[in-house]
Every structure is written in C-alpha cells, then in structure tokens.
PAVOVEX-116769 format. One record per residue: residue number from 0; residue in one letter; chain; x, y, z negated of N, C-alpha, C, O in turn. Coordinates in Angstrom, 1 decimal, decimal comma, always signed. Example, Ala and Ser with C-alpha at 12.3 -4.5 7.8 and 13.67 -1.06 7.14 Angstrom:
2
<0; 'A'; 'A'; <+13,2; -5,7; -7,8>; <+12,3; -4,5; -7,8>; <+13,2; -3,3; -7,8>; <+14,2; -3,3; -8,5>>;
<1; 'S'; 'A'; <+12,8; -2,2; -7,1>; <+13,7; -1,1; -7,1>; <+12,9; +0,0; -7,9>; <+13,4; +1,1; -8,0>>;
//
This chain:
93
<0; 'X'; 'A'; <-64,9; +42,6; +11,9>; <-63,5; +42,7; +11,5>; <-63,4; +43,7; +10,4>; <-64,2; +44,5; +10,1>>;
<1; 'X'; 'A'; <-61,9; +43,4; +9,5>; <-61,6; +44,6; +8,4>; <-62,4; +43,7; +7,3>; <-63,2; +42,7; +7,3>>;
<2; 'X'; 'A'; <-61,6; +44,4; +6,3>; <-62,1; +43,6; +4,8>; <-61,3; +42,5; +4,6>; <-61,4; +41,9; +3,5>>;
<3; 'X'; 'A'; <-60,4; +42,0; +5,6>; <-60,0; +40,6; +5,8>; <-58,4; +41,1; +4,6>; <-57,9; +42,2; +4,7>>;
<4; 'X'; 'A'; <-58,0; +40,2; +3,9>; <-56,8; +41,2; +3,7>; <-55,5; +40,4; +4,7>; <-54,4; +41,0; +4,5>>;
<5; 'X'; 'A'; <-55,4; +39,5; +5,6>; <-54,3; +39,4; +6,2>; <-54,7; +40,2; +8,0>; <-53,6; +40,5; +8,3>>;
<6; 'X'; 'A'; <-55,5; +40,5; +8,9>; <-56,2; +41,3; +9,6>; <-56,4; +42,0; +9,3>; <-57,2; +42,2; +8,5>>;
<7; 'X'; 'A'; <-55,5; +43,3; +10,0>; <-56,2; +44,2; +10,5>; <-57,0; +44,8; +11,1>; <-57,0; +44,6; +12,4>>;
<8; 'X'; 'A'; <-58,0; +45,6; +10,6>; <-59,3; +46,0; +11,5>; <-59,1; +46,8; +12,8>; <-59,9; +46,7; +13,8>>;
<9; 'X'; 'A'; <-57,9; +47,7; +12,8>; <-57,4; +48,0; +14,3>; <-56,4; +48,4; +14,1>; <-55,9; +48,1; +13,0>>;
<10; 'X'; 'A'; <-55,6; +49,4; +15,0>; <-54,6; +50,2; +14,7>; <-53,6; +51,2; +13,4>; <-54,1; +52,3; +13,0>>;
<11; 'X'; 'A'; <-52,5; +50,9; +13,0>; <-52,3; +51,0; +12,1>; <-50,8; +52,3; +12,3>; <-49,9; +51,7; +13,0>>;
<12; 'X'; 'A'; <-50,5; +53,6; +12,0>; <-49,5; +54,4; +12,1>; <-48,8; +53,8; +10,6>; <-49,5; +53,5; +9,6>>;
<13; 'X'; 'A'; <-47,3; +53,8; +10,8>; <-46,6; +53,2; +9,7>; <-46,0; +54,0; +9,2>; <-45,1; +54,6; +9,7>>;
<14; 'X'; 'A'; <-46,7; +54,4; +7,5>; <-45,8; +55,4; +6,6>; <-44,3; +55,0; +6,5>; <-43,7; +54,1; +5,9>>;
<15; 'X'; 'A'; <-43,7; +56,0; +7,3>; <-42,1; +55,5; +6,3>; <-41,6; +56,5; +5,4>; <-40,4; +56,9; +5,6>>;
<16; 'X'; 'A'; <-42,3; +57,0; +4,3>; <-41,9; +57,7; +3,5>; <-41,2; +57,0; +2,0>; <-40,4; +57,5; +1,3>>;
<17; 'X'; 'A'; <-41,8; +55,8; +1,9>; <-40,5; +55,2; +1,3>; <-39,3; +54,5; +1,5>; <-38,7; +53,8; +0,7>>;
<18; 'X'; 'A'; <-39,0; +54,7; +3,4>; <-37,7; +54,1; +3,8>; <-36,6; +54,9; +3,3>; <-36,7; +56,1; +2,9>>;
<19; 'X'; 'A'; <-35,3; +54,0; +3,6>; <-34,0; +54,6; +3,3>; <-33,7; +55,5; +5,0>; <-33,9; +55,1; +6,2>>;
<20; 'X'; 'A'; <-33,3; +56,6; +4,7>; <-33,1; +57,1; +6,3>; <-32,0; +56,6; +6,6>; <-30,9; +56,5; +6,1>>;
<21; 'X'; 'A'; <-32,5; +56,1; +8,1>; <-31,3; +55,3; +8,7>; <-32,0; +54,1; +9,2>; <-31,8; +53,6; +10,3>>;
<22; 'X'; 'A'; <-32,8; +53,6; +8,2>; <-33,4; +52,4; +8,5>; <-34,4; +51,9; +10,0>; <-35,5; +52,2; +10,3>>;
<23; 'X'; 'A'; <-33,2; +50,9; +10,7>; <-33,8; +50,7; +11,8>; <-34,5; +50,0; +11,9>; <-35,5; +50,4; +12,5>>;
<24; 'X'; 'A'; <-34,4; +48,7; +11,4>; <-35,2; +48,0; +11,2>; <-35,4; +46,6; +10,1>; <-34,4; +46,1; +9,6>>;
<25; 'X'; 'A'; <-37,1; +46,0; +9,9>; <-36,7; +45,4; +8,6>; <-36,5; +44,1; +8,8>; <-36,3; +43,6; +9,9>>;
<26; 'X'; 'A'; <-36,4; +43,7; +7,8>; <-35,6; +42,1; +7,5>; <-36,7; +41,4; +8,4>; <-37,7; +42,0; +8,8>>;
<27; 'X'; 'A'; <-36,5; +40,2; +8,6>; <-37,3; +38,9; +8,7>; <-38,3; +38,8; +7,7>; <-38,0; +39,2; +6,6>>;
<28; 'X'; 'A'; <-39,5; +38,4; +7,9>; <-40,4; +38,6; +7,2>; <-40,3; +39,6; +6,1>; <-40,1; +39,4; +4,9>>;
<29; 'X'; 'A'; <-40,4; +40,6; +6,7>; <-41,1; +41,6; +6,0>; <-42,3; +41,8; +5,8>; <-43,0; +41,8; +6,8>>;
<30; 'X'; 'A'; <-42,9; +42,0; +4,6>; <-44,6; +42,0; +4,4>; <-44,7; +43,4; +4,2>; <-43,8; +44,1; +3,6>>;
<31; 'X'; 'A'; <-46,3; +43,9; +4,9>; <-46,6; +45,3; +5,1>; <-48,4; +45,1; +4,2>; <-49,2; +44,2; +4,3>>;
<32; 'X'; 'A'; <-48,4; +46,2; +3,6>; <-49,5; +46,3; +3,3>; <-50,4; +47,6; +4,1>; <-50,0; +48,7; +4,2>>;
<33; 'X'; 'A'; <-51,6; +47,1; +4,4>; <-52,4; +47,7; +5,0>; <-53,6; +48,6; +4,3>; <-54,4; +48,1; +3,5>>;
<34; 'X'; 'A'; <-53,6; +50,0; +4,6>; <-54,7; +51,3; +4,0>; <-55,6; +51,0; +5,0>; <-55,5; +51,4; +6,1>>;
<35; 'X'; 'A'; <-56,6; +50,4; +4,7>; <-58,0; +51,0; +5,6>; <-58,2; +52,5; +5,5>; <-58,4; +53,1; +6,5>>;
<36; 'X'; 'A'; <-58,3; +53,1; +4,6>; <-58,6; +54,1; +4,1>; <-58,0; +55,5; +5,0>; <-58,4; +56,3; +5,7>>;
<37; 'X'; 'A'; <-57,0; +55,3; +4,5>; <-55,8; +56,4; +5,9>; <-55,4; +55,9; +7,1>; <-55,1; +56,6; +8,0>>;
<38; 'X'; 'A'; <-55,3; +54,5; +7,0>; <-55,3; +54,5; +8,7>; <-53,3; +53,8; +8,7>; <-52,5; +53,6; +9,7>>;
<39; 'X'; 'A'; <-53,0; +53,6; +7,2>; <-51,7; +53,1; +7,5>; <-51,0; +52,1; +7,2>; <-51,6; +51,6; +6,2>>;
<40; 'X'; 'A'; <-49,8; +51,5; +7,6>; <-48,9; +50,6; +6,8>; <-47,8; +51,3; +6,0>; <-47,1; +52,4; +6,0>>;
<41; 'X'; 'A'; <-48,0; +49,7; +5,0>; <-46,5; +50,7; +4,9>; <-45,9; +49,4; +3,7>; <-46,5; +48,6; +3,0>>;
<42; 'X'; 'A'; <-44,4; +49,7; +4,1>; <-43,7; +48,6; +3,6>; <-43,3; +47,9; +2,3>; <-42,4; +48,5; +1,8>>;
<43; 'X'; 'A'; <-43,9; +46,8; +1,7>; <-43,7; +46,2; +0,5>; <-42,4; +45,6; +0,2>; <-42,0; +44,4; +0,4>>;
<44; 'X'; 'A'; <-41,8; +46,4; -0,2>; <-40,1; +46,2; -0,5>; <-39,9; +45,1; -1,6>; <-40,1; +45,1; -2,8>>;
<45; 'X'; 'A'; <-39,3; +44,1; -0,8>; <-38,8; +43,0; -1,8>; <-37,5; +42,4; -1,9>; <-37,0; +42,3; -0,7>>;
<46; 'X'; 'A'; <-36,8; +41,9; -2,8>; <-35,4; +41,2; -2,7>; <-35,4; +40,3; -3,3>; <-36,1; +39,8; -4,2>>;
<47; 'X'; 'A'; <-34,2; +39,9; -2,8>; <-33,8; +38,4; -3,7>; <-33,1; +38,6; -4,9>; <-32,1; +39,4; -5,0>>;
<48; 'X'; 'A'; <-33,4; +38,2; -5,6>; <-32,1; +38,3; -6,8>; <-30,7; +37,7; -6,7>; <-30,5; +36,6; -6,2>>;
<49; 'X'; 'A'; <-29,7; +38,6; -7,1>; <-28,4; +37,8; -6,8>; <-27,8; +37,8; -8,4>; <-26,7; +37,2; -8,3>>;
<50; 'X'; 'A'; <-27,9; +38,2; -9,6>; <-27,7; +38,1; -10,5>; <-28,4; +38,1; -11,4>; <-29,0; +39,1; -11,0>>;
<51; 'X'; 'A'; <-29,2; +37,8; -13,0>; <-30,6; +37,7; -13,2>; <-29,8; +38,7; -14,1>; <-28,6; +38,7; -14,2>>;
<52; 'X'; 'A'; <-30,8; +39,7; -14,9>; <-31,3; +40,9; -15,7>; <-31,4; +40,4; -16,8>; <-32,5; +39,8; -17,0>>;
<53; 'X'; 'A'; <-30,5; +40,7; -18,0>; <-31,4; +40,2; -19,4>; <-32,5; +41,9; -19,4>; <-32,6; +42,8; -18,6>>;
<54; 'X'; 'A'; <-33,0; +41,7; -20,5>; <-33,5; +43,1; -21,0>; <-33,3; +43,9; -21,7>; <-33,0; +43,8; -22,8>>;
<55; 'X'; 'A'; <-33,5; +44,8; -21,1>; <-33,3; +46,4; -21,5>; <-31,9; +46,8; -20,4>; <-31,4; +47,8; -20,7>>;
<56; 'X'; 'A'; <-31,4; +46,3; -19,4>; <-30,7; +46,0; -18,8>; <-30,5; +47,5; -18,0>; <-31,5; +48,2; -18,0>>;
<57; 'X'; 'A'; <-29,3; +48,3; -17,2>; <-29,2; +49,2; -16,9>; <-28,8; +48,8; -15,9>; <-27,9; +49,6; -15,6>>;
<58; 'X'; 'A'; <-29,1; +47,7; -14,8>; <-28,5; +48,0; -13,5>; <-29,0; +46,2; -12,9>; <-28,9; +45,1; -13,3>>;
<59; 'X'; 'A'; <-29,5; +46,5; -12,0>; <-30,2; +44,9; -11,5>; <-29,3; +45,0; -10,3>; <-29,0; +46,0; -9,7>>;
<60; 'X'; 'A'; <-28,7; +43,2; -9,8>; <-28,5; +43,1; -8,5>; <-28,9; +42,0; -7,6>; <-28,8; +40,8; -7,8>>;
<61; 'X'; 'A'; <-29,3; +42,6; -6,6>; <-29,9; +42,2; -5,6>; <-29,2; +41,5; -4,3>; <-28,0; +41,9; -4,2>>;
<62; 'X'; 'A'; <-29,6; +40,6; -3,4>; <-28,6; +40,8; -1,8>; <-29,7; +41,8; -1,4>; <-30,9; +41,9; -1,6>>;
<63; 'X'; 'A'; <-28,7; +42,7; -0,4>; <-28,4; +43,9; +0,2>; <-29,6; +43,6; +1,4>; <-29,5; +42,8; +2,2>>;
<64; 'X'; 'A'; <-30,6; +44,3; +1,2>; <-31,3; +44,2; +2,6>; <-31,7; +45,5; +3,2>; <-32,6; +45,6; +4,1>>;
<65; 'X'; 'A'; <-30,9; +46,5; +2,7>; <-31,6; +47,8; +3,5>; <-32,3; +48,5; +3,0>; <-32,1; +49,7; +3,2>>;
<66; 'X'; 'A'; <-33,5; +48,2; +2,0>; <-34,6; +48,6; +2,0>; <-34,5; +49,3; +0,6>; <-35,6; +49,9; +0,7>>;
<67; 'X'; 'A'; <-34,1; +49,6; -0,3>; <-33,6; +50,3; -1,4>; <-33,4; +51,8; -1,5>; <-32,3; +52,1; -1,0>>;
<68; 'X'; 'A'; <-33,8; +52,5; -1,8>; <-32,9; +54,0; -2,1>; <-33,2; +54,3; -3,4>; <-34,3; +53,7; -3,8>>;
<69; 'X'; 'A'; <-32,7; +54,8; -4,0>; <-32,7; +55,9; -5,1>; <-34,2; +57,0; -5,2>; <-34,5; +58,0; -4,5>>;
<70; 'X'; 'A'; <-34,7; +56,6; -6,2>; <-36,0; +56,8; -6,4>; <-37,0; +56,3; -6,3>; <-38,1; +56,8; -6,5>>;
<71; 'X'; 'A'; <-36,6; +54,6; -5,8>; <-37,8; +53,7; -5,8>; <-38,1; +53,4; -7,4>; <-37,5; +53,9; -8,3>>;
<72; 'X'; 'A'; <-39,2; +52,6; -7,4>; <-39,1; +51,9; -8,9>; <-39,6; +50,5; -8,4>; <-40,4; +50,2; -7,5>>;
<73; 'X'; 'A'; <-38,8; +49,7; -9,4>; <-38,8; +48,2; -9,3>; <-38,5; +47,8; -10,4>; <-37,6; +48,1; -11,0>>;
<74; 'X'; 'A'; <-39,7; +46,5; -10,9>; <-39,5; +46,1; -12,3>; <-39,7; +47,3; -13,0>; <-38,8; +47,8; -13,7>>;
<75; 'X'; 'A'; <-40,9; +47,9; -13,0>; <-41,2; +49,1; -13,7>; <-40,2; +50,7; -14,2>; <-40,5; +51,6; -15,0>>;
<76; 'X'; 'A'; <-38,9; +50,1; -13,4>; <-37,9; +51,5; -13,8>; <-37,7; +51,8; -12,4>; <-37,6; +50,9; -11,6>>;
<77; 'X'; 'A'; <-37,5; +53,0; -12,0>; <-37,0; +54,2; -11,2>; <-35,5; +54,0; -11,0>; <-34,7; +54,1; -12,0>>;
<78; 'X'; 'A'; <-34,9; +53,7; -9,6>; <-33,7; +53,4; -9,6>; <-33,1; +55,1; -9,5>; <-33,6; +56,1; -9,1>>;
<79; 'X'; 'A'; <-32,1; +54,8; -10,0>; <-31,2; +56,5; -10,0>; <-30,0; +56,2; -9,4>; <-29,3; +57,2; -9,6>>;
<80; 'X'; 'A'; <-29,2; +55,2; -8,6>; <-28,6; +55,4; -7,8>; <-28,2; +54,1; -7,1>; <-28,5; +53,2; -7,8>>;
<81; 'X'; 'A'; <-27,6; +53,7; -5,9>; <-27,3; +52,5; -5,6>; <-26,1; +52,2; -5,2>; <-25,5; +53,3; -5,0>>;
<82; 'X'; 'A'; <-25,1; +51,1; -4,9>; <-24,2; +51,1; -4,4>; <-24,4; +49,3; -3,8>; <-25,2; +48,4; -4,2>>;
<83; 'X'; 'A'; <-23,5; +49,3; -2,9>; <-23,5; +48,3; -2,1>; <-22,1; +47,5; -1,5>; <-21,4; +47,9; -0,5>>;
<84; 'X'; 'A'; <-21,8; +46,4; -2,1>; <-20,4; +45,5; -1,8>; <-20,6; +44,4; -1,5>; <-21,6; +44,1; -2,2>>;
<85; 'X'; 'A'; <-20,0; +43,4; -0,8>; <-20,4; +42,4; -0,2>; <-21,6; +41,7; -0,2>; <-21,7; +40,5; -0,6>>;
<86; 'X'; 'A'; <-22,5; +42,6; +0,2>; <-23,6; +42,1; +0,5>; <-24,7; +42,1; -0,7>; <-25,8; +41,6; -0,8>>;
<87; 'X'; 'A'; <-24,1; +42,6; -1,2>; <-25,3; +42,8; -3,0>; <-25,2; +44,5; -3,2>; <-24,4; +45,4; -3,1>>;
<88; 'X'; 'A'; <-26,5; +44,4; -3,5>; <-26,8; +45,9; -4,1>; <-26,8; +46,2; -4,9>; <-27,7; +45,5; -5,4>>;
<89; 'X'; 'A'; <-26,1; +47,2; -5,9>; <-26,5; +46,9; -7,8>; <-27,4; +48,2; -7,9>; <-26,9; +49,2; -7,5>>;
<90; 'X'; 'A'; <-28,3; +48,3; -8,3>; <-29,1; +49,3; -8,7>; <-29,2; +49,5; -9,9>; <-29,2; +48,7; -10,8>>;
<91; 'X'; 'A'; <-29,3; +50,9; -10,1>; <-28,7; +51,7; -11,3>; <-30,3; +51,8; -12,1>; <-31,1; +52,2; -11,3>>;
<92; 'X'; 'A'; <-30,7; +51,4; -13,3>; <-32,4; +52,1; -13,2>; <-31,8; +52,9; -14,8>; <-32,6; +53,6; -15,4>>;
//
C-alpha cells in the first residue's frame, strides 16, 4: 500500500487550517488531497462558476458552497473579502 494516489496508505488527521470557521461540513463530492509525508488531509477547494471573469478582473463569482474565506487564493490572486446573496459568492481578489 501508499504511493497509490487515490488510496490511502492508512490513517489520515484532517488539516482544517484552510476552512472557513464554522464549517460543518463539506459539499458532496468533495476532493481531499493526501500528505504521506505528515500524516494529513486536507481539503481541495473547488467551485462552480456562476458568472465568467474577463481579465484583469477584481471580483469572480461563484455558487456559494462554504468553502471560501478571505485569504485563500484562487486563479492565482488572494481573495480580500467575500460576500454572499442568493446562493453566489462574489469574491473580492
């Protein structure tokens, strides 16, 4: 076992240092990537798009799944704040 990349080789403690606090729990298929190395998971944050981004763009939006805070980076920019209305997230980058 291990080396496999969908298997885990055993037991895994789950970093939640890049959750939103509060977060109970995640979406439906949520994908976790695995550290052999330290011994952890930890969660690969993804969304759907709800509105497409031209470029150079100051604010991307998403549907709302929780998994966002302020200070992620996504699409190579650092979000600086979020807000959330029917069900879309607009993220500030």
């Amino acid at each position: 076992m291990g080396g496999d990349l969908c298997t885990p080789s055993s037991g895994y403690d789950l970093d939640t240092s890049n959750l939103p606090a509060g977060l109970r729990w995640f979406p439906k298929g949520a994908v976790l990537a695995f550290n052999e190395e330290n011994g952890k998971a930890i969660l690969v944050k993804t969304a759907k798009v709800h509105t497409a981004a031209d470029s150079g763009a100051t604010s991307l939006k998403v549907e709302d799944n929780g998994l966002f805070k302020a200070g992620d980076t996504i699409a190579g920019s650092t979000v600086s704040s979020l807000t959330v209305a029917d069900g879309v997230a607009t993220l500030k980058v």
